[in-house]
C-alpha positions in Angstrom: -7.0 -5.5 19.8 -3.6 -4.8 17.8 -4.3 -4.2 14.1 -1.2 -5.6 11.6 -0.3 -1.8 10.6 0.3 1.6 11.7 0.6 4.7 9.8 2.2 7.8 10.8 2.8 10.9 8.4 2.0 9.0 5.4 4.2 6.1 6.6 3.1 2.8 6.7 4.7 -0.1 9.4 4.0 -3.8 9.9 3.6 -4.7 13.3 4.7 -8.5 14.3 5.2 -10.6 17.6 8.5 -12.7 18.5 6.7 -15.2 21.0 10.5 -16.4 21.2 12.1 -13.4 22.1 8.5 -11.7 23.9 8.6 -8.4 21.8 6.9 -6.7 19.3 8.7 -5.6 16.2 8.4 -4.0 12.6 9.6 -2.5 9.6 8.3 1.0 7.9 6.9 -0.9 4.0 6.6 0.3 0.9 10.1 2.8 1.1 13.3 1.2 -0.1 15.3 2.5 3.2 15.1 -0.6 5.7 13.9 1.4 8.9 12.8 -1.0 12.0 11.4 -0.7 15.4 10.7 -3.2 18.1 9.3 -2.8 21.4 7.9 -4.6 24.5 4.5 -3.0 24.6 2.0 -2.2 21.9 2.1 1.4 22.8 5.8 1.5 23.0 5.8 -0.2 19.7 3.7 2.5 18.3 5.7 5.3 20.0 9.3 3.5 18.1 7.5 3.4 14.8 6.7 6.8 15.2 10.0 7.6 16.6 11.7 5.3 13.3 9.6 8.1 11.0 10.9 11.1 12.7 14.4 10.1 12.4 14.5 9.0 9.0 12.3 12.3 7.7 15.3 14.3 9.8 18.0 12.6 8.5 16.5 13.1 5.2 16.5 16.9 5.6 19.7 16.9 6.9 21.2 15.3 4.0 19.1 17.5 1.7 17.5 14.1 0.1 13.3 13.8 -0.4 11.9 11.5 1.8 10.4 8.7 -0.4 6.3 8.1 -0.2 4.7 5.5 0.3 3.2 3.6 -2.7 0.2 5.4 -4.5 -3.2 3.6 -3.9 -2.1 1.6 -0.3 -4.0 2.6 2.5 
């Protein structure tokens, strides 16, 4: 069963289903920067959110800018 969430490196991402357009899609929550992902599998869902956190944590370092946490206290 597919929870609602996935976390990667501290990151947190909703996980929702277009029945109109037959893919899964989400967004990375709690960080200001609006980072999404969609994909046609569960696993390939998990694999964009995961590939979402790498980029933005890159492009963060390459810009010399911290990476903003997710909020204190959410799971």
């Amino acid at each position: 069963m597919m929870q609602n969430a996935m976390t990667f490196k501290g990151h947190h991402g909703s996980v929702e289903i277009s029945q109109e357009d037959n893919i899964l899609f989400g967004q990375v929550l709690f960080i200001s920067p609006l980072i999404n992902y969609e994909a046609e599998t569960a696993k390939g869902l998990e694999q964009a959110f995961q590939e979402a956190i790498n980029a933005y944590l890159a492009d963060c370092a390459q810009h010399d800018i911290p990476p903003e946490k997710a909020l204190e206290g959410i799971a």
